[in-house]
Phi, psi and omega in degrees: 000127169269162163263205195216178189290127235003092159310127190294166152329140190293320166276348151101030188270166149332110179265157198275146182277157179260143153348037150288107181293329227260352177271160181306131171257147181253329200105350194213143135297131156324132185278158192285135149328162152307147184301102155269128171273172174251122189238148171261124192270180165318310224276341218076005174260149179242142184259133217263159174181140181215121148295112190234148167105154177232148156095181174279134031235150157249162196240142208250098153260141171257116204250170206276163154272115184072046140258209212190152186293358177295308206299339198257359200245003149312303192301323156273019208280316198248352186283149185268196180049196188271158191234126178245118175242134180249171188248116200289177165295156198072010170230133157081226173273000181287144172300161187239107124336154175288135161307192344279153188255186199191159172306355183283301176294321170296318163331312179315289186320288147346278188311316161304279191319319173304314177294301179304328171272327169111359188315141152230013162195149205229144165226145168236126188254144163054254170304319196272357176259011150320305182284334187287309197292351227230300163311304170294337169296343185271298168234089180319322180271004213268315177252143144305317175247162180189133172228146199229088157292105205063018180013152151249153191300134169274341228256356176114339168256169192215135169313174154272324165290339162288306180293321159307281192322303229280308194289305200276350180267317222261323171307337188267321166309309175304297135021291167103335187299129179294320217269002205240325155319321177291320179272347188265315174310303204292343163307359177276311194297119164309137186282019177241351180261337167310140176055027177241171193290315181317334177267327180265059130247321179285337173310301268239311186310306192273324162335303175288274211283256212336294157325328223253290193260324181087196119207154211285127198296339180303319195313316180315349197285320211303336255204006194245018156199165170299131179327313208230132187295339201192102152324322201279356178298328184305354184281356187279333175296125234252357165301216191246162184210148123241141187264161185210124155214192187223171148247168197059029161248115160328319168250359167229093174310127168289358176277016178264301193294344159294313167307314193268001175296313214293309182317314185286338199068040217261147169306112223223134161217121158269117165287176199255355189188160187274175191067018188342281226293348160290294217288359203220354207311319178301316191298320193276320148330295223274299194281026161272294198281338175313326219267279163331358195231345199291000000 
């Protein structure tokens, strides 16, 4: 296994945090996360992952590029039965492989993690509904439901604004400096969300986990060919689907989520503005679980 930018410990434990004045204060430390474990999937990589919720059915979240299972437990908040979210490789505690990796390796990830828990419905945000996507072209029946939040482009191109974010998230992780980590996270954040407390605990969260855990320089790889070899397979699928997109995001078009409602035959809402999960969060909670819990 190679590492990434702060590389874990050889058992794959927490790595200590550094020392740093130069990062953002709330005034409080951040509360420790939920207990998460590591499981070694078929393939042999092992993956940081937490289970939450009791009874049937369980559901599979897929987190974003450089999110983190914090980022994904919103989203489930209201879904019933159990939830398992996991850290793709090159995120969290997860092992990083030697590169370059491509959506086929995210799908592995996915696809494990789903088997081993027993998941029969998946939601994938940005990267991971890529992967999600990526996974139904391959096996088509594998979930009844699947929700594709912010979808990301399949086809292998990426805005300039994705790619600047990534190189400038991934030069700052590199760095090891919180405050250099900070200005790049806080370009995530809605300016009416900025300086409020909710923004600087979540600012303070990722700041910490990025420090904490790192992430893997292999990820720039991902994008240097198309998620899914031949869109239209995805029409093979015989579940149930809903896409969530937005307008004014650069980087996730709502005409890619429109494309994959049409593939899917899928249940389809554009929001009015980017950043849904400030600006939409109750709304977006209840038609996930709503879609999921039917």
């Amino acid at each position: 296994m190679r590492g990434r930018f702060g590389p874990p410990p050889p058992d794959g434990g927490p790595r200590l945090q550094r020392v740093d004045r130069t990062g953002p204060r709330s005034g409080r430390p951040t509360l420790p996360g939920p207990a998460t474990e590591l499981v070694t999937l078929p393939s042999g990589v092992r993956v940081e992952q937490l289970i939450t919720g009791a009874g049937d059915p369980m559901t599979v979240f897929a987190h974003g590029l450089a999110g983190d299972i914090t980022g994904t437990r919103p989203l489930g908040s209201a879904v019933a039965g159990r939830r398992v979210f996991f850290q793709f490789r090159g995120h969290g505690r997860s092992d990083a492989p030697a590169g370059p990796w491509d959506f086929g390796d995210l799908a592995s990830d996915l696809r494990g993690v789903a088997d081993l828990a027993g998941a029969t419905r998946a939601l994938g945000v940005s990267m991971g509904a890529a992967a999600l996507c990526r996974l139904l072209t391959d096996t088509p029946d594998r979930f009844e439901r699947v929700v594709l939040y912010l979808p990301a482009p399949l086809d292998g191109h990426r805005s300039e604004a994705a790619t600047r974010r990534l190189d400038r998230l991934l030069a700052s992780v590199e760095s090891g400096e919180a405050a250099m980590i900070a200005d790049a996270v806080e370009a995530e954040l809605p300016a009416a969300v900025r300086n409020t407390p909710a923004g600087w605990s979540y600012l303070r969260q990722r700041v910490d986990q990025l420090q904490r855990d790192g992430l893997a320089a292999e990820l720039g790889s991902l994008w240097s060919a198309p998620a899914v070899p031949d869109e239209s397979l995805l029409k093979g699928f015989r579940g149930r689907a809903l896409v969530l997109g937005c307008l004014g995001d650069e980087i996730h078009p709502a005409s890619w989520a429109e494309r994959l409602a049409d593939l899917l035959g899928a249940e389809l809402e554009i929001y009015d503005r980017p950043a849904v999960l400030w600006t939409h969060r109750n709304d977006l909670r209840d038609r996930i679980s709503t879609f999921l819990n039917d």
